[in-house]
C-alpha positions in Angstrom: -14.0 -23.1 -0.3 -12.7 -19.8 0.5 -13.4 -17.7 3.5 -13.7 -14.0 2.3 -15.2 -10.6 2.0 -14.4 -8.1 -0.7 -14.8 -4.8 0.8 -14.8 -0.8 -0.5 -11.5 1.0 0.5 -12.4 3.8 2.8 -9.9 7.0 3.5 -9.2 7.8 7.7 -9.0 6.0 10.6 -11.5 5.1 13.5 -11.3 8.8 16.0 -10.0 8.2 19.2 -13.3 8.6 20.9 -14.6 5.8 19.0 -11.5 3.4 19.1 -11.4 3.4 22.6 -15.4 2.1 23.1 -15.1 -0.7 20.6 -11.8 -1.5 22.4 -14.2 -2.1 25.5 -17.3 -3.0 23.9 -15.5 -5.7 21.7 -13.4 -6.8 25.0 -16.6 -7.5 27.1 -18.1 -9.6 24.5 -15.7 -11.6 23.7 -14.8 -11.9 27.5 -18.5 -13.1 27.5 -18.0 -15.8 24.7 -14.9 -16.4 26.0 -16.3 -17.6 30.0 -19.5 -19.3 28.5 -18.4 -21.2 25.8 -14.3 -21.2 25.5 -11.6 -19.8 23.6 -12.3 -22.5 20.6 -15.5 -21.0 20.2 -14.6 -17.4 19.9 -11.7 -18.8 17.7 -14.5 -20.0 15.2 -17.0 -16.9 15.3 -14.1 -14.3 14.4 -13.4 -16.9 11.6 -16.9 -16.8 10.3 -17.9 -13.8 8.0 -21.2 -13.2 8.8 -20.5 -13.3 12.5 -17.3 -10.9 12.4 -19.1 -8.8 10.0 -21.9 -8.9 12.6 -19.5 -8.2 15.4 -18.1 -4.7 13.3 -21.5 -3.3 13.3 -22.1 -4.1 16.5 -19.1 -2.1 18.2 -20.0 0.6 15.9 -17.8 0.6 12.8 -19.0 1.2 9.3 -20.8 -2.0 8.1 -19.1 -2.2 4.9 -15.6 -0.6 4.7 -12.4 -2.1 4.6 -12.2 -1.0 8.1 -14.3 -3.5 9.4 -11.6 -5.8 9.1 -8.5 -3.8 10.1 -10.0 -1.5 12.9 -12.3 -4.3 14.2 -9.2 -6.6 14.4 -7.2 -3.7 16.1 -9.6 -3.1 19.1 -9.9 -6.9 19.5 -6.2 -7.3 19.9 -5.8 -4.3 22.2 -8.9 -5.2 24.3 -8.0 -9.0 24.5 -3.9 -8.2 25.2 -4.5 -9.3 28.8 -6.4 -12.9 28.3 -4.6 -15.8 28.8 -7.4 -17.8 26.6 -6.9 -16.6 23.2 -4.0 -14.0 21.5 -4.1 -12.3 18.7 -0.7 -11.8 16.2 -0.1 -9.1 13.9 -2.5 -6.2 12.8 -2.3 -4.0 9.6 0.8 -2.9 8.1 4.3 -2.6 10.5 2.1 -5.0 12.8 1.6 -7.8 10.5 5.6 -7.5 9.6 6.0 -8.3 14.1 3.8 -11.6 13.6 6.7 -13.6 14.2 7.6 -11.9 17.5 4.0 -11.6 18.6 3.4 -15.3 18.4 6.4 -15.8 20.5 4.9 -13.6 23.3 1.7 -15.1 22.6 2.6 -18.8 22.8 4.5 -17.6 26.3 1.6 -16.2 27.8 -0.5 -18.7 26.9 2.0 -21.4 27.9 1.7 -23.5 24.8 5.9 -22.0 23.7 6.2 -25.2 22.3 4.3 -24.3 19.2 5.6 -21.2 18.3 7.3 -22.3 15.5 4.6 -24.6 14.1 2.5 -21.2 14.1 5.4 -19.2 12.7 4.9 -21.5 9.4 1.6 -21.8 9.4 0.7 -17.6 9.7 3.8 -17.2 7.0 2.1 -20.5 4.7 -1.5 -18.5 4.8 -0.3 -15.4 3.8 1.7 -17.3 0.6 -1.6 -19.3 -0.3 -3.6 -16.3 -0.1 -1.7 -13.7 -1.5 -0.2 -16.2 -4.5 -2.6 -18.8 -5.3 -6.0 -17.3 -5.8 -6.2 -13.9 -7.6 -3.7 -12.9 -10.3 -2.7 -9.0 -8.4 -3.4 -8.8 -5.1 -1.3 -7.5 -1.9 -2.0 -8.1 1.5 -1.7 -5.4 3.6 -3.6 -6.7 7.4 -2.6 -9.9 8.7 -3.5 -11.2 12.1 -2.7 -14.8 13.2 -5.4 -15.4 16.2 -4.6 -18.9 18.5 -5.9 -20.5 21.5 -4.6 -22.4 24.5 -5.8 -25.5 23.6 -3.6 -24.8 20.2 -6.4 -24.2 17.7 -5.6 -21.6 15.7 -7.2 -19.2 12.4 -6.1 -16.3 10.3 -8.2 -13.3 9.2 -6.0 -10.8 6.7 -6.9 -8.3 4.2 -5.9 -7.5 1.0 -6.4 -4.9 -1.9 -6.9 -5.6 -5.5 -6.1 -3.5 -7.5 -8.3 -3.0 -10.5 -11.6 -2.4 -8.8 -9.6 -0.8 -5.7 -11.7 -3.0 -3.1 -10.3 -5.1 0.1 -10.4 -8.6 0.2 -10.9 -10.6 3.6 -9.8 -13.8 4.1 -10.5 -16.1 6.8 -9.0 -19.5 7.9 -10.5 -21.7 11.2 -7.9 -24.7 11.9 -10.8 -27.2 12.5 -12.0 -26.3 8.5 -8.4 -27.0 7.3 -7.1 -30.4 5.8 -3.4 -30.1 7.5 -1.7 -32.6 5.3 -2.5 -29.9 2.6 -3.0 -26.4 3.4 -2.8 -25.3 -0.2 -6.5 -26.7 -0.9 -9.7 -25.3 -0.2 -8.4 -23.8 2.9 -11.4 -21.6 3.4 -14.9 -21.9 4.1 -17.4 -18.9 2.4 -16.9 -16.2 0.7 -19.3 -12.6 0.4 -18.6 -10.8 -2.5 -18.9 -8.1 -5.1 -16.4 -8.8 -7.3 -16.9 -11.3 -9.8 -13.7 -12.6 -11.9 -12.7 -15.4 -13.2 -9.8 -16.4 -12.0 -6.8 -19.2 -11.9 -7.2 -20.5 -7.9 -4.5 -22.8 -7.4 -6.2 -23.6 -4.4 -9.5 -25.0 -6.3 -9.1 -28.7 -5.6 -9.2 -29.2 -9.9 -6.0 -27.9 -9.9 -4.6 -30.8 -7.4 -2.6 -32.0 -10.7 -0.8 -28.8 -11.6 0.7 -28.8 -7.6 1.6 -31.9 -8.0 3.5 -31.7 -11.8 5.0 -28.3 -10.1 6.2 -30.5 -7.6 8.0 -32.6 -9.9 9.2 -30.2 -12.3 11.5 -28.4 -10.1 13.1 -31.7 -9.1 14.1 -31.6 -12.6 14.6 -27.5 -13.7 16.0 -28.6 -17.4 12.1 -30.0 -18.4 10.9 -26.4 -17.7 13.7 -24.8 -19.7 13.3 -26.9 -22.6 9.4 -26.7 -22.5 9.8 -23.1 -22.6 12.3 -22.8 -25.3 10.0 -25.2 -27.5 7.4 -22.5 -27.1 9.1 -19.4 -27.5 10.6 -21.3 -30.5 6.8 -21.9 -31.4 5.3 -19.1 -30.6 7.8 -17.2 -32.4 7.0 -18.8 -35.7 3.1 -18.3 -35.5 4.3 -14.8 -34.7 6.5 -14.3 -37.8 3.8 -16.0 -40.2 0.3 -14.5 -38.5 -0.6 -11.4 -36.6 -0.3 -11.7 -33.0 -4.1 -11.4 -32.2 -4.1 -14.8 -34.8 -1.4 -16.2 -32.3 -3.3 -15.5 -29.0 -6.1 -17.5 -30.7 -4.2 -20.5 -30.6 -2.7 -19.8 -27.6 -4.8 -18.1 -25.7 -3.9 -14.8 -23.3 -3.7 -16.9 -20.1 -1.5 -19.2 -21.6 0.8 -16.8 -23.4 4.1 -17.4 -21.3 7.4 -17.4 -22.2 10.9 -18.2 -20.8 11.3 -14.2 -19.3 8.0 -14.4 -17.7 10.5 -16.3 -14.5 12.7 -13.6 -13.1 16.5 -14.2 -12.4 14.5 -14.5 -8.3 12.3 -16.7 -10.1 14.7 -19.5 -11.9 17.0 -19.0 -8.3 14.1 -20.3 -6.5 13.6 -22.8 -8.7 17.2 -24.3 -8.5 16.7 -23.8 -4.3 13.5 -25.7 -4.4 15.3 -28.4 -6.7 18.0 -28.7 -4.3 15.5 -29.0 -1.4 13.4 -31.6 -3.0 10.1 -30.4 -1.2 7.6 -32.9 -0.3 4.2 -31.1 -1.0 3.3 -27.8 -2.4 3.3 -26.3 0.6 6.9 -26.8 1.4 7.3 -25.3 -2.3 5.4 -22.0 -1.5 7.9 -21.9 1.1 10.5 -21.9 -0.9 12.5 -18.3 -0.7 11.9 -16.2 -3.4 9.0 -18.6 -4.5 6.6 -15.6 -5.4 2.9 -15.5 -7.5 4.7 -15.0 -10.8 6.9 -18.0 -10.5 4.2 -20.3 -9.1 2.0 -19.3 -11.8 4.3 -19.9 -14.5 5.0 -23.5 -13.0 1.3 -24.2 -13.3 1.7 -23.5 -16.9 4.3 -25.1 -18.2 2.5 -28.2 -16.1 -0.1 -27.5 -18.3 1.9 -26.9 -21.5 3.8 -30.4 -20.6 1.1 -32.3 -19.8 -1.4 -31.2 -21.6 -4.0 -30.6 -19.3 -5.6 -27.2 -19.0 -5.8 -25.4 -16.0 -9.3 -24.8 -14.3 -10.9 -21.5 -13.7 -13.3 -20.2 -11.3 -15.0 -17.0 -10.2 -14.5 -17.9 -6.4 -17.6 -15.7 -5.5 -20.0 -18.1 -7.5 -19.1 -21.5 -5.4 -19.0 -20.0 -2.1 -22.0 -18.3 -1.2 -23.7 -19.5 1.9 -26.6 -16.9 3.1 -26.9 -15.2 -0.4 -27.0 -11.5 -2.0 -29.5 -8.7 -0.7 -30.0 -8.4 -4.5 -30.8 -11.8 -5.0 -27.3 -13.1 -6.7 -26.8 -16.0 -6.6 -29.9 -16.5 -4.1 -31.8 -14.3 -2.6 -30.6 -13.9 1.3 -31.5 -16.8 4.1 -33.5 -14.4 6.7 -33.3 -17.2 9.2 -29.8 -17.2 8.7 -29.1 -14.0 9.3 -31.9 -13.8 12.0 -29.6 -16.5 14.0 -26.8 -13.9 13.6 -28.3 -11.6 15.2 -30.5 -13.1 17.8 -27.2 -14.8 18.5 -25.3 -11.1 19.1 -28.2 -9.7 21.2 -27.9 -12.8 23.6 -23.8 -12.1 24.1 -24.7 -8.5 23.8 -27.3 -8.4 26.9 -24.7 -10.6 28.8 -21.6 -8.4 28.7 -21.0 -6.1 31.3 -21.1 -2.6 30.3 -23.2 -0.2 30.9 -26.8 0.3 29.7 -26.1 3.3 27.5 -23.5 1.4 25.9 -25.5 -2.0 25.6 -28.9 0.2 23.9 -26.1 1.7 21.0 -25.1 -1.6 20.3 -27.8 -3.3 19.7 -29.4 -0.3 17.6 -26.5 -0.9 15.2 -27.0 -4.1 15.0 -30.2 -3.9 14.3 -30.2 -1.1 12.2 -27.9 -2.6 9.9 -29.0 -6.6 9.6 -32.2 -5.4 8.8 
């Protein structure tokens, strides 16, 4: 199941004056979590929703911007820059483009070098899966690849759809993750309110479409001809019906034709041939292997086959504490009461200052309530 939180764009950035307390504040707690129950451990809360969601409010950001995600991720990777436990990789924007180079110096100060390039592919693999197999137009804007010494390692990235204009987070925790197959059900929860049906090539109905896309670009002339047989079809429904008649037998999400694969798209389909990739993920991998070309290999798998490609709104399988308004549960209390009984304990051990240590837990409480 999928890991993520849709979240209102907000305009501006976190002032100074508040960036530099949620640097410390988020430092000493996590330095806290860090000493009393390991690096693993904080790994797997900033990987939970609720938690990190819980963690925002508590240093003082708003509770539900898309800020939560990119500033709370920022202070955490300035105030944490020093621990030899657990690095954080990327950040929003430019940041996310120096992943690579971060996870080098990462992987050296942690003294685990040896699997930088293991984390290379699996931060640039997340970002495919998310950004190209779950919602039809999305870009991700904030990714930041987080790892411990002991070599776990999760993602939590951000990105924008554009139709409703709200932020999506995604989250990834290595110990959730089947890693002979990180292309299926790679998440855990998801808190939403956006609700759309859409094709997730990561739903584990679709296993079959990976699979024939698998096999069809070991063999590019079956996708050629399947598409000429349907332009050829669908341009004889089109000549003897109106169009709207012709979506009615083939219906809008199916409507795909040889130019819906770019000149990029058929190169990357020759690349992959030549490759001969193994799984799907080694096919997202592919250069020039983008959503529009993965998409339209699910299709013609479907087209060829004759199997029809499943559906979901992602929202309605992943709930796990419910809505405030009741959809599609009404919310756990106890749930969210271990949340925060959970923060006030990590809260009243860090060392900071009382002043500090009463504002943090009036947020918190303020807002869970």
């Amino acid at each position: 199941m999928h890991s993520s939180t849709v979240l209102p764009l907000h305009p501006g950035r976190a002032p100074k004056w508040l960036f530099g307390r949620m640097v410390r504040l988020s430092a000493a707690i996590s330095e806290v979590i860090i000493d009393e129950f390991g690096p693993d451990e904080m790994l797997r809360r900033l990987c939970d929703k609720d938690w990190f969601q819980a963690l925002s409010c508590a240093i003082g950001y708003d509770w539900h911007s898309s800020g939560t995600t990119t500033v709370t991720m920022g202070a955490l990777k300035e105030g944490l820059s020093g621990n030899t436990d657990i690095f954080i990789a990327g950040g929003k924007g430019k940041a996310g483009l120096k992943t690579p180079d971060d996870i080098t110096s990462g992987t050296d100060r942690l003294s685990i070098s040896s699997s930088a390039d293991e984390f290379k592919d699996l931060s640039r693999l997340a970002a495919k899966v998310d950004s190209n197999l779950v919602y039809d137009r999305i870009g991700i804007y904030q990714h930041s690849f987080i790892f411990t010494k002991n070599r776990k390692w999760g993602v939590v990235q951000q990105a924008m759809e554009p139709e409703s204009k709200m932020a999506i987070r995604f989250q990834w925790f290595s110990s959730n993750v089947d890693m002979s197959d990180l292309t299926t059900e790679p998440h855990t929860n998801i808190l939403s309110e956006m609700h759309r049906s859409t094709m997730d090539l990561t739903y584990a109905e679709n296993l079959w479409a990976k699979s024939s896309s698998i096999d069809l670009v070991k063999d590019p002339r079956s996708i050629s001809e399947a598409l000429k047989d349907l332009d050829s079809r669908q341009t004889t429904l089109a000549g003897s019906r109106s169009l709207s008649s012709v979506s009615s037998s083939y219906p809008s999400r199916h409507w795909i034709s040889s130019s819906d694969i770019s000149k990029q798209g058929w190169e990357a389909i020759r690349r992959a041939g030549e490759l001969e990739p193994d799984s799907f993920s080694d096919l997202l991998l592919v250069k020039g292997m983008g959503r529009s070309t993965v998409r339209s290999l699910a299709f013609v798998s479907s087209l060829i086959y004759g199997r029809d490609l499943a559906y979901r709104d992602p929202v309605a399988y992943s709930y796990n504490v419910g809505g405030k308004d009741g959809i599609p549960f009404p919310v756990d209390p106890k749930a969210y009461d271990d949340v925060i009984d959970e923060m006030r304990h990590i809260i009243d051990g860090a060392h900071m200052g009382n002043d500090e240590k009463y504002k943090a837990l009036k947020r918190l409480a303020t807002v869970m309530n």
